[in-house]
LUMNULO-564698 format. One record per residue (C-alpha): residue number from 0; residue in one letter; x, y, z. Coordinates in steps of 0.1 Angstrom, whole numbers, plus 5000, padded with zeros to 4 digits. Example, Ala and Ser with C-alpha at 12.3 -4.5 7.8 and 13.67 -1.06 7.14 Angstrom:
BEGIN
(0; a; (5123; 4955; 5078))
(1; s; (5137; 4989; 5071))
This chain:
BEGIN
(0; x; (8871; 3978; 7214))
(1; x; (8891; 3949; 7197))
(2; x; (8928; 3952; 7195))
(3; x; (8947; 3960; 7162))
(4; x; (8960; 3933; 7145))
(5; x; (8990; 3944; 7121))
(6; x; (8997; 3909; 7109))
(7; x; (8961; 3909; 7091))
(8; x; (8966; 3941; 7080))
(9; x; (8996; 3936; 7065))
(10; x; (8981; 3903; 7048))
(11; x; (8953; 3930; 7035))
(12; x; (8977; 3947; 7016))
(13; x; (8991; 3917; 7001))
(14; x; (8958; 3906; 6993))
(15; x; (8950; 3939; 6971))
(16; x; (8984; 3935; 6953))
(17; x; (8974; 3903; 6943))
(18; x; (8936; 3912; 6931))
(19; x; (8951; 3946; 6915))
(20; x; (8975; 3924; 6898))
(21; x; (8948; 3896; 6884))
(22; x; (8925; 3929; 6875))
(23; x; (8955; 3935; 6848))
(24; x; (8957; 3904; 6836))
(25; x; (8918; 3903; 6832))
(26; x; (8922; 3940; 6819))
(27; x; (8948; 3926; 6788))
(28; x; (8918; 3901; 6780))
(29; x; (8891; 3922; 6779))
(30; x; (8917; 3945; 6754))
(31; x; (8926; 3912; 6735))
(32; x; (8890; 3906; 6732))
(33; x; (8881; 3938; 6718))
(34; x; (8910; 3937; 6696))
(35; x; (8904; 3902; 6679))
(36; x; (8866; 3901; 6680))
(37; x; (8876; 3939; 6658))
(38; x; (8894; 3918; 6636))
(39; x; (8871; 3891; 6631))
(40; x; (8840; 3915; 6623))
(41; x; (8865; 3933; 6599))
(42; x; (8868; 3898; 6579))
(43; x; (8831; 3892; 6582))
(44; x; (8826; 3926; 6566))
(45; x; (8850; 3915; 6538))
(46; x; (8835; 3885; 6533))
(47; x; (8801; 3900; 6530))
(48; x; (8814; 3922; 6501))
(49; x; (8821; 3895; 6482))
(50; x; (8791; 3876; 6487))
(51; x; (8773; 3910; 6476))
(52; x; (8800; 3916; 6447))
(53; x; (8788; 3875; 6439))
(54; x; (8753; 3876; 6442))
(55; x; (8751; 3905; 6418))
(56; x; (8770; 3887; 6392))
(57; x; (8746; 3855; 6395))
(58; x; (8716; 3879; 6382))
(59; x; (8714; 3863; 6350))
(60; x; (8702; 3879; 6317))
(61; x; (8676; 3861; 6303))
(62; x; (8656; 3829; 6311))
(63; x; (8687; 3806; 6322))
(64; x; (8706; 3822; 6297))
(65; x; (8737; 3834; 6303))
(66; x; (8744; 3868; 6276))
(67; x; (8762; 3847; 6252))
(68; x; (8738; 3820; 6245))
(69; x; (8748; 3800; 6267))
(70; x; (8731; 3784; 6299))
(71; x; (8735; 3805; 6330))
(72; x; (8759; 3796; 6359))
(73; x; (8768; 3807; 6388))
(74; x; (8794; 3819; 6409))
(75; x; (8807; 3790; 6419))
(76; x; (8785; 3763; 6404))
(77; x; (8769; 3755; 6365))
(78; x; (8735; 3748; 6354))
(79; x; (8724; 3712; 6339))
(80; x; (8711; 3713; 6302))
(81; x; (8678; 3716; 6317))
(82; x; (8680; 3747; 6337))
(83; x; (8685; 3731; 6371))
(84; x; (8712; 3741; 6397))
(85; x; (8740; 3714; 6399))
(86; x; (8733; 3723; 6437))
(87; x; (8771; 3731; 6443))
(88; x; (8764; 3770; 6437))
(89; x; (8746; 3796; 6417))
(90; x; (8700; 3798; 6426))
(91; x; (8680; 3768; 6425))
(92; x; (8660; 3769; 6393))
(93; x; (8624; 3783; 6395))
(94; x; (8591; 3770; 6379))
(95; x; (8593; 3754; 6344))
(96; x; (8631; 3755; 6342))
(97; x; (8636; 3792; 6350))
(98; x; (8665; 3803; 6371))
(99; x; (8648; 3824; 6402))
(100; x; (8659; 3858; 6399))
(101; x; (8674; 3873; 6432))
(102; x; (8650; 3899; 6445))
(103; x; (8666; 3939; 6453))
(104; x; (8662; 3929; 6486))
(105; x; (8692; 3899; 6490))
(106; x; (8714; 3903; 6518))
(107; x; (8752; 3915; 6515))
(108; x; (8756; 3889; 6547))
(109; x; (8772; 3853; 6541))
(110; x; (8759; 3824; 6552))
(111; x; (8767; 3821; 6587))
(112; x; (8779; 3856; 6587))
(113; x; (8769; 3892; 6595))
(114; x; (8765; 3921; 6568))
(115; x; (8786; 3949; 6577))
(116; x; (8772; 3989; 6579))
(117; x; (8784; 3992; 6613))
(118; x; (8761; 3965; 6630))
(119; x; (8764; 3966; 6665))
(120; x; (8756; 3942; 6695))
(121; x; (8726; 3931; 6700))
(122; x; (8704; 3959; 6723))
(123; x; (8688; 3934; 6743))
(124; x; (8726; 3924; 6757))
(125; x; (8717; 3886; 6755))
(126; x; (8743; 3860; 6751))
(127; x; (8751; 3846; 6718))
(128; x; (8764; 3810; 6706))
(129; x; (8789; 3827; 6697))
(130; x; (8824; 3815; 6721))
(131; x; (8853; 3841; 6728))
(132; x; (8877; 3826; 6742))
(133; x; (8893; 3859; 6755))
(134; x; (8861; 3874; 6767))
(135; x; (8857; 3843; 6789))
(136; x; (8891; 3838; 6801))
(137; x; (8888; 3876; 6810))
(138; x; (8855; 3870; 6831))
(139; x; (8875; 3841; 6849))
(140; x; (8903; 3865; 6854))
(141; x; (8881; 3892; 6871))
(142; x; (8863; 3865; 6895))
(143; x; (8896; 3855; 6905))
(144; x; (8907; 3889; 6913))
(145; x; (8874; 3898; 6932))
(146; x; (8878; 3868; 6954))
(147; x; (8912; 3881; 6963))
(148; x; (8900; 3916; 6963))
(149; x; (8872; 3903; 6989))
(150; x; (8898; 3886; 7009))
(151; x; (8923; 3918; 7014))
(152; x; (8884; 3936; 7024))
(153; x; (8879; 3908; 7050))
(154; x; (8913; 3905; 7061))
(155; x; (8916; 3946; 7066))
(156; x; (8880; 3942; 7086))
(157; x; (8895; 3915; 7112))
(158; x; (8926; 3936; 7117))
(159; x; (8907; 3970; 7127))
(160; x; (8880; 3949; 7143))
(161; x; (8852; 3968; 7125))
(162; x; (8837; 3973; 7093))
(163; x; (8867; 3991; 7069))
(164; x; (8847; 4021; 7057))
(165; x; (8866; 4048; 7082))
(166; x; (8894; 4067; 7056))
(167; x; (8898; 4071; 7020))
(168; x; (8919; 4043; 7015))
(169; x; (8893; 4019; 7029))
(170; x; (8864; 4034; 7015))
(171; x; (8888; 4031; 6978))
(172; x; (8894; 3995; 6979))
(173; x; (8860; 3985; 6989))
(174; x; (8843; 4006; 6961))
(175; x; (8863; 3990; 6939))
(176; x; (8856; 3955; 6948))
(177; x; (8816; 3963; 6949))
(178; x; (8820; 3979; 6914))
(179; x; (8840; 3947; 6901))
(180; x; (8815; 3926; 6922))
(181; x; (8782; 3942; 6907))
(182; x; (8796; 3943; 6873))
(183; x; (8802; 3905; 6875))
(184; x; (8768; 3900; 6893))
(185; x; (8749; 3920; 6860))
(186; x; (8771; 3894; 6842))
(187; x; (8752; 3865; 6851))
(188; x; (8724; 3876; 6827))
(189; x; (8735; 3903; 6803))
(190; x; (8763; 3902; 6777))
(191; x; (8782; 3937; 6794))
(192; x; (8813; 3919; 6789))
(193; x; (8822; 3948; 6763))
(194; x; (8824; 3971; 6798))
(195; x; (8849; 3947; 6810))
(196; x; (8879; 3970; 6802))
(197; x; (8865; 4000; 6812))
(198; x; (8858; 3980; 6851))
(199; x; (8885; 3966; 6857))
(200; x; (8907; 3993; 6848))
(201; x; (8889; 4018; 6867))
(202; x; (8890; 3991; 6898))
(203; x; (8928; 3992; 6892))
(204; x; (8933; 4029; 6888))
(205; x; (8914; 4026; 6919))
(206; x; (8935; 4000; 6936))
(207; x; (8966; 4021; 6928))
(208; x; (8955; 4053; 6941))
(209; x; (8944; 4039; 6975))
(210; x; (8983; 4022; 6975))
(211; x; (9000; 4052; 6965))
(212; x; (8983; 4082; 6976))
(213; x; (8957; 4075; 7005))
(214; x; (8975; 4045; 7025))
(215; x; (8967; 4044; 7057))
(216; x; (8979; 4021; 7084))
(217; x; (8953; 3995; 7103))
(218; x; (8934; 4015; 7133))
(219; x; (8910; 4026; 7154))
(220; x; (8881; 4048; 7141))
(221; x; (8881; 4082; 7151))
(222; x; (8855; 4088; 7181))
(223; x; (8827; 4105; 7158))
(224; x; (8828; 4076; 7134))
(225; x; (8822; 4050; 7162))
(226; x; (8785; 4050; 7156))
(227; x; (8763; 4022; 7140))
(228; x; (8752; 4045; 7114))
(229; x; (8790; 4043; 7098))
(230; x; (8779; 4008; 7085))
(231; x; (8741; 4022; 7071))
(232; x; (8755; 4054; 7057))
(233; x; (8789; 4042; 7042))
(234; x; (8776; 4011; 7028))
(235; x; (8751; 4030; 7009))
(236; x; (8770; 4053; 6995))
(237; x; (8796; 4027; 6986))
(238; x; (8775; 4009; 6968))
(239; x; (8756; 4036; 6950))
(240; x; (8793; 4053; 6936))
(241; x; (8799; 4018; 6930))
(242; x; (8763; 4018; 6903))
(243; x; (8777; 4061; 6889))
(244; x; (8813; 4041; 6886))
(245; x; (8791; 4017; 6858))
(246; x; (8771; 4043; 6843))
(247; x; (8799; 4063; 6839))
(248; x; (8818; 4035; 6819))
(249; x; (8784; 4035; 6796))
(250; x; (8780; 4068; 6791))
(251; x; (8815; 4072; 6780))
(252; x; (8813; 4044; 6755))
(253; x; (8776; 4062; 6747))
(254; x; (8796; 4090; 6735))
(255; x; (8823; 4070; 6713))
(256; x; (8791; 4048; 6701))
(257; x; (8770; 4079; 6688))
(258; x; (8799; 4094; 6672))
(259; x; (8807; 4066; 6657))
(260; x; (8772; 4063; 6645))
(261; x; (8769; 4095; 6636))
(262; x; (8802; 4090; 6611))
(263; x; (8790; 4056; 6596))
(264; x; (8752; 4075; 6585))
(265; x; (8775; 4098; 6573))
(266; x; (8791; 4078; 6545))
(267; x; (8823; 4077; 6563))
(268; x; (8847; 4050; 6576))
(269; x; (8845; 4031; 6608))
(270; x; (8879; 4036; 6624))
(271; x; (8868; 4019; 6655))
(272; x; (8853; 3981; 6647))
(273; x; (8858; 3968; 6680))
(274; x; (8828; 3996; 6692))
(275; x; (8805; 3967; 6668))
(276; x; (8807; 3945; 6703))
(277; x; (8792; 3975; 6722))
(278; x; (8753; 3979; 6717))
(279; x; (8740; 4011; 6703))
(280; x; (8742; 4041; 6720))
(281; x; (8706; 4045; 6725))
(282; x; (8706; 4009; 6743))
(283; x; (8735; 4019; 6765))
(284; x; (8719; 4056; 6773))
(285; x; (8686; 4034; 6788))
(286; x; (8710; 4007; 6805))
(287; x; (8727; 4036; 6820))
(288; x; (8691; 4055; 6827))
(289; x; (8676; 4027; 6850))
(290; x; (8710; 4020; 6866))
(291; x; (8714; 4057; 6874))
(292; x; (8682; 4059; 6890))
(293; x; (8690; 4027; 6912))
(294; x; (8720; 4049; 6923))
(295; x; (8698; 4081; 6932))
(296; x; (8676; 4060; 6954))
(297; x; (8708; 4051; 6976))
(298; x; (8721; 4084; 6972))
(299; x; (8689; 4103; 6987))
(300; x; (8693; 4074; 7016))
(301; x; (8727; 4086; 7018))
(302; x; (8720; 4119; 7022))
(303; x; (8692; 4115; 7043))
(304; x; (8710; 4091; 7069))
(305; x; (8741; 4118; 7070))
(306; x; (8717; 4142; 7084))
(307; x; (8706; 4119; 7108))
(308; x; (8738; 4108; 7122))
(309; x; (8747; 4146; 7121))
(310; x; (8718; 4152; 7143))
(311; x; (8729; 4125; 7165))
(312; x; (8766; 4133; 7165))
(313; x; (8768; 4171; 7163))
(314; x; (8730; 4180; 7176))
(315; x; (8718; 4196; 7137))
(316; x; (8709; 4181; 7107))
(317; x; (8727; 4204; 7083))
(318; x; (8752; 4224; 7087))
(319; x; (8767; 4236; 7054))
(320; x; (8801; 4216; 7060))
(321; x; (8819; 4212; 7027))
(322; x; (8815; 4177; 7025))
(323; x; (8777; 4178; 7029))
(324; x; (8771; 4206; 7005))
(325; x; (8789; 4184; 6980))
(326; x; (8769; 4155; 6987))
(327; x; (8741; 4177; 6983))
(328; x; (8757; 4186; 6951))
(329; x; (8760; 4156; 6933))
(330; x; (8719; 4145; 6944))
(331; x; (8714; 4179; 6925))
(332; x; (8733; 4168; 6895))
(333; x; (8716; 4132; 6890))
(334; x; (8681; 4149; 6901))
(335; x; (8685; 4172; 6872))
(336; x; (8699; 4144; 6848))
(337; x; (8671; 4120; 6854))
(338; x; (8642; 4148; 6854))
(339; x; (8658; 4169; 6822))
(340; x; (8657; 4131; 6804))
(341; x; (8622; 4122; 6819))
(342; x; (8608; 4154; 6813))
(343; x; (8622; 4175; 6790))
(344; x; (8638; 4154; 6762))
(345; x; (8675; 4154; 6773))
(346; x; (8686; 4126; 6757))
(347; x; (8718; 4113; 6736))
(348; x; (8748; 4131; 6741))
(349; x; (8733; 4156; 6763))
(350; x; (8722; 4128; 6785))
(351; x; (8758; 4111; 6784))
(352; x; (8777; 4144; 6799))
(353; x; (8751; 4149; 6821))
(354; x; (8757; 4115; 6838))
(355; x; (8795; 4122; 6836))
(356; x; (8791; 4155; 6851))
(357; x; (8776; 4139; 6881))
(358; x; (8799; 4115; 6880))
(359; x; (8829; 4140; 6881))
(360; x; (8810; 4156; 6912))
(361; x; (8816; 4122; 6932))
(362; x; (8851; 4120; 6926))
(363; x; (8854; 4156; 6936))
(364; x; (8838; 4153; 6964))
(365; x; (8861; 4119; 6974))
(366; x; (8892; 4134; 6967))
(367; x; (8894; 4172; 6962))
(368; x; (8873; 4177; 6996))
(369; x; (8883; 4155; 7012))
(370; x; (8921; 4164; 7010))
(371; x; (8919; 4202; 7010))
(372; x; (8889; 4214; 7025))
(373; x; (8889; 4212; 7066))
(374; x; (8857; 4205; 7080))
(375; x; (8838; 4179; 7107))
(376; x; (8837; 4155; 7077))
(377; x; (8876; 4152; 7075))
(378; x; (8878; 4117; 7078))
(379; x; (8911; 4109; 7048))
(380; x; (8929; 4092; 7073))
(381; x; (8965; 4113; 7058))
């Protein structure tokens, strides 16, 4: 057994100050972000009424004939004496003189703009020319902090001379960095930088609560955890709440996306403009469908191992501890979500709470069980 090293523990927790700190720095961008590319879409939407407000006033009257008599001209550029466009505004003239007449179906969108009606991002989540400055200062920002982040992870690991999966505060600050990590990993090929906020501020609500509530000092592992399935099981079902932690952010933003939807096909006003970075919410509610799925996979292996290393450690598979019933629970909960959308039509909203439900369930089971309910699973470290 190696011997504790309080130095590198200590360094640890300096580490995940720092990488909580960077998260809300990157956290500000990603709101700064939202907030000006909001802005910018609201003056593109201005912009478009005008040009629509323009190009109906450039339908002229008669053959190149304004209603007085006299030639027609643009909006912001005359006709020559013999019908043709003095190429600084107003249409190109047609065959034999004739000023083309704009068809019912012109475009309310600027050139080099986008028309307005709520458009949303693109559903295929591709990158765009388009630079924001913010968005990619905040990206910077978060792979700063996760290389911190993976530092204080590494740093905690070589103090306790094992892998740092064996209480809550452990098992906290390394979900956190493979949420962060995975998020930036997805990065690398689709635009999700509208989830940025959501992330990183749930890594740092994370961050926090391991600091403040579920600290624990460098150690030993408790003699039932001293097994090599700690490494297969945890890491599992680290990274598989790391994947709910995502769909959760997406099925929340689902919800503010098809309400928002919902209001604009109603004639009404869109009170949230930055939610036009954010795809529509049938694109997020598939994103978060195949990402959910990829979760369940290592959540069956999670469950599955558990009963192994119960077998191994306590001679049954099952037992009906509290801890494994809720596991049990929550592989219920995304069982149901992904057959009731598969099979029976649960989509949209429905869908959304579903996911969040099971969701719910996992942090449940982390916190509430863990802290109050005594059992062979009580592992907290507090």
């Amino acid at each position: 057994m190696f011997p504790i090293n309080e130095t590198m523990g200590q360094y640890s927790e300096l580490f995940m100050l720092l990488a909580a700190g960077t998260y809300t720095v990157a956290f500000i961008a990603f709101a700064w972000d939202l907030a000006k590319s909001s802005k910018a879409l609201r003056a593109v939407d201005l912009r478009a009424a005008e040009f629509a407000a323009g190009a109906a006033a450039r339908v002229p009257v008669g053959a190149g004939v304004g209603a007085g008599g006299a030639p027609y001209s643009g909006a912001e550029g005359g006709v020559d004496a013999d019908g043709a466009s003095d190429r600084t505004g107003g249409h190109l003239a047609g065959p034999a003189g004739r000023a083309e007449r704009p068809s019912s179906s012109v475009s309310a969108t600027p050139p080099g703009g986008n028309a307005g009606g709520g458009q949303t991002a693109d559903a295929d989540m591709r990158y765009t020319a388009e630079r924001r400055a913010p968005a990619r200062v905040a990206v910077a920002l978060t792979v700063l902090g996760v290389l911190i982040h993976a530092a204080g992870v590494i740093t905690r690991a070589v103090g306790s001379g094992r892998v740092p999966w064996g209480n809550m505060y452990e098992f906290l600050t390394t979900g956190a960095f493979v949420a962060v990590a995975v998020f930036l990993l997805v990065l690398i090929r689709r635009d999700l930088r509208f989830l940025g906020t959501f992330v990183v501020g749930l890594a740092i609500i994370m961050l926090v609560a391991a600091a403040v509530a579920f600290w624990t000092p460098v150690g030993h592992l408790v003699p039932a955890l001293q097994s090599y399935w700690l490494v297969i099981h945890v890491s599992i079902a680290v990274m598989s709440s790391a994947l709910f932690t995502l769909t959760f952010a997406m099925s929340a933003l689902q919800l503010v996306q098809s309400y928002r939807q919902k209001t604009i096909a109603a004639g009404g006003t869109d009170k949230l403009g930055f939610m036009r970075l954010v795809p529509t919410a049938l694109s997020l509610e598939n994103l978060s469908y195949r990402i959910n799925a990829i979760a369940f996979i290592g959540w069956t292996f999670t469950l599955m191992f558990g009963a192994i290393w119960a077998e191994k450690a306590w001679g049954r598979f099952w037992g009906w501890d509290t801890k494994e019933v809720w596991t049990f629970v929550i592989w219920v909960v995304y069982a149901g979500y992904l057959h009731a959308r598969a099979t029976r039509g649960w989509t949209g909203t429905r869908a959304a709470w579903l996911s969040i439900v099971g969701y719910l369930c996992v942090v449940f089971n982390f916190t509430i069980v863990n802290q109050f309910f005594n059992g062979l699973h009580s592992y907290s470290g507090l």
